[in-house]
C-alpha positions as CSV (number, residue, x, y, z in Angstrom):
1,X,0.0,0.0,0.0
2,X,1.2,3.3,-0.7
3,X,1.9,6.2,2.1
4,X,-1.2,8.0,1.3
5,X,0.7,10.9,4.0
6,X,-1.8,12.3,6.8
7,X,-4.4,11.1,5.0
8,X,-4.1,7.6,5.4
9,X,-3.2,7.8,9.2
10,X,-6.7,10.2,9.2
11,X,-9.1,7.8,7.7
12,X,-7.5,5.2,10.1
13,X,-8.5,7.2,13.2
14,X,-11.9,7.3,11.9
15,X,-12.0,3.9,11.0
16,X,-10.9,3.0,14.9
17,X,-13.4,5.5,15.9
18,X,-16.2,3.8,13.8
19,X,-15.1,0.4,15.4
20,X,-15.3,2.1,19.2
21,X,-11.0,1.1,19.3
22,X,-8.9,3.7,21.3
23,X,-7.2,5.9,19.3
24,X,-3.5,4.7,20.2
25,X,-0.5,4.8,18.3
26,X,-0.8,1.0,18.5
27,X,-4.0,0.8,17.4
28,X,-3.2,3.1,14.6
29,X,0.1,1.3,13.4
30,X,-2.1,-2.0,13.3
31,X,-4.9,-0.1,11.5
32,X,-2.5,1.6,8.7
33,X,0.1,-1.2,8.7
34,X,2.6,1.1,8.7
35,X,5.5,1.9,11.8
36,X,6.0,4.2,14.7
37,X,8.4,6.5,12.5
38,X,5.9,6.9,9.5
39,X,3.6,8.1,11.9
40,X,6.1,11.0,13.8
41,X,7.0,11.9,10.3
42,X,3.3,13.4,10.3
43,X,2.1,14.0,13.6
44,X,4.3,15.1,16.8
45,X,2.1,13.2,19.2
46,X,-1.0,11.0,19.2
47,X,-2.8,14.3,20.9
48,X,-1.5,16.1,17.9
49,X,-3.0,13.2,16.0
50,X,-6.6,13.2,17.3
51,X,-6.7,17.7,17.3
52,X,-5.9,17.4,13.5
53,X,-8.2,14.2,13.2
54,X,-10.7,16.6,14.9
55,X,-10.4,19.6,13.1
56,X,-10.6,17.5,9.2
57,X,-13.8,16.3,10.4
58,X,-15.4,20.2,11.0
59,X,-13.9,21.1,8.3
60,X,-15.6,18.5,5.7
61,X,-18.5,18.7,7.9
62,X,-19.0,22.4,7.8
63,X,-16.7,24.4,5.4
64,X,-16.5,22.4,2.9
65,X,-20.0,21.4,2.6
66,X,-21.5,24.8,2.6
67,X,-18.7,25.5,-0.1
68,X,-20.0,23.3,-2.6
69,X,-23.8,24.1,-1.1
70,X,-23.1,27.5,-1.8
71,X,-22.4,27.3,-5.9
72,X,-26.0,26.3,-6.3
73,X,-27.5,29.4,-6.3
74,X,-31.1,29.3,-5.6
75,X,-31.2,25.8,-4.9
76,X,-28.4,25.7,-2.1
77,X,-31.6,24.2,0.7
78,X,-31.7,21.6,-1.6
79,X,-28.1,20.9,-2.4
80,X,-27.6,21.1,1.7
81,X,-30.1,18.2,2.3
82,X,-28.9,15.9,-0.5
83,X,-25.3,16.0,0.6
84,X,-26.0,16.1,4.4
85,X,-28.0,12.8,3.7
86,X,-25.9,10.9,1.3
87,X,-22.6,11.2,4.2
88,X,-21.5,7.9,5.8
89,X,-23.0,9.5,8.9
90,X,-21.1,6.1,11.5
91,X,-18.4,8.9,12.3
92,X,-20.3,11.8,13.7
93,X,-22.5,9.0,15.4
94,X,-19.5,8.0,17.2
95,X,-18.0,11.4,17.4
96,X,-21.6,12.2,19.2
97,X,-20.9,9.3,21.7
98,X,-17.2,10.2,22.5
99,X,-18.5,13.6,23.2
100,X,-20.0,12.5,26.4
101,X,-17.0,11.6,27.2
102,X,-14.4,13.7,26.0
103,X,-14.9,17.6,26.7
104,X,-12.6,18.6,23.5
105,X,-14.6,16.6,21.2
106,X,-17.6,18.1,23.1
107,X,-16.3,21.4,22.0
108,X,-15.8,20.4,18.2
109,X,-18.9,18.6,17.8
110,X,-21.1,21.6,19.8
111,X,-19.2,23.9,17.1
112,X,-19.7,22.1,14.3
113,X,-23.5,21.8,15.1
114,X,-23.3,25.3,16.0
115,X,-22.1,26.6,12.3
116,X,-24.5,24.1,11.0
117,X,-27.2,25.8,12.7
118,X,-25.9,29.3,11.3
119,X,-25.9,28.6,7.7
120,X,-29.1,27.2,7.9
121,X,-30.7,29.9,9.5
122,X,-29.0,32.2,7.0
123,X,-31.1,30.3,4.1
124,X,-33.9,30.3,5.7
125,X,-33.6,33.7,5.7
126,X,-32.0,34.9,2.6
127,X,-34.1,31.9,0.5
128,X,-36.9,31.7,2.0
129,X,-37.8,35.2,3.5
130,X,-37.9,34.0,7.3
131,X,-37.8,36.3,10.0
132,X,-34.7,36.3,12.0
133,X,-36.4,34.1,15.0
134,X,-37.9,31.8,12.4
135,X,-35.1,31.1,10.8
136,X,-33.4,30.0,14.2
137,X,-36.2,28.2,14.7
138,X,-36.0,26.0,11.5
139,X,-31.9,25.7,11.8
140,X,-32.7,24.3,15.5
141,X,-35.3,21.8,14.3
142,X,-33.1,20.7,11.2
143,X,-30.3,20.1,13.2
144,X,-32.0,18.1,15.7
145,X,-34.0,16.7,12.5
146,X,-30.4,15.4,11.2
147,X,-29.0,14.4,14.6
148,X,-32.1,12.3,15.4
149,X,-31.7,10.6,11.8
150,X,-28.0,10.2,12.7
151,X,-28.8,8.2,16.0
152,X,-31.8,6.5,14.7
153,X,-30.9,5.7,10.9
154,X,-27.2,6.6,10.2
155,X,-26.9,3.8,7.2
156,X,-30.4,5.8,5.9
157,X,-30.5,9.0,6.6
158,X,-32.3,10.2,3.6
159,X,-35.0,7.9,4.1
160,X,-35.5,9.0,7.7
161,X,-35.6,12.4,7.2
162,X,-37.3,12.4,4.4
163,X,-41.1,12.9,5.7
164,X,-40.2,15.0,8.1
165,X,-38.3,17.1,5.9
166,X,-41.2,17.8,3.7
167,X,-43.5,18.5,6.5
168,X,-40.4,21.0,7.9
169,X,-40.8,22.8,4.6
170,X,-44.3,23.0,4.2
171,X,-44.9,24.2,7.7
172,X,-42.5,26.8,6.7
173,X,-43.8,28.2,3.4
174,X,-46.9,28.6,4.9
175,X,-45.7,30.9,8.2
176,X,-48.3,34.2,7.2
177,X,-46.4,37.5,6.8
């Protein structure tokens, strides 16, 4: 196998993670296949490790998602649910569960709900008109919507949301002026 650099030792973590396995520079030499020294020549620590493991999740969760959400235009709502809903969601689940845990992956996940919550209520706004405290409002209950769908359906999240989702949306185009 190649040395696919940080990247391989990343989607290692996540696979341990996923699997409930300690993140251990053990564990993660088993996982990769690859030694102690390949591992140093990327990260200075195995804390060093899990902050940069951390902070590649929020970013594909939030910054680059509303990146590509944001060259559709009028149709970013839509764009945001379809690639929300086609993630392998088994990471976030068990980021969700090591955040009971763990107060610094408390602090990443609470963000990364947090910006979540933002840019929605921003489209709500800007797309649909909302008032400021509607727009909250809807953010709040998507992101729960989402999270829920995570815990209760993460291999089918599209499916699970999917109702609910359309009864979101006409609730909300029909809020009177």
């Amino acid at each position: 196998m190649a040395d696919r650099g940080p990247d391989l030792w990343l989607a290692a973590g996540r696979t341990l993670v996923v699997a409930g396995i300690d993140i251990t520079l053990e564990a993660l030499c088993a996982e990769t296949g690859k030694t102690r020294g390949s591992f140093y020549h990327h990260f200075t620590s195995v804390q060093h490790y899990r902050d940069k493991l951390l902070e590649n999740w929020r970013r594909k969760a939030t910054l680059d998602i509303i990146t590509a959400v944001e060259q559709h235009g009028r149709h970013r709502a839509e764009a945001l649910n379809r690639m929300a809903t086609r993630e392998d969601h088994r990471f976030e689940r068990a980021l969700r569960g090591l955040a009971i845990r763990h107060a610094d992956v408390a602090t990443i996940v609470e963000d990364v709900d947090s910006r979540r919550e933002d840019y929605i209520a921003r489209l709500a706004r800007e797309d649909l008109q909302l008032e400021p405290a509607a727009a909250e409002a809807v953010a709040r209950l998507g992101i729960a919507l989402f999270i829920a769908g995570q815990l209760r359906a993460p291999d089918n999240l599209q499916a699970f949301n999917a109702g609910a989702e359309a009864w979101l949306m006409a609730a909300v185009t029909s809020v009177p002026d």
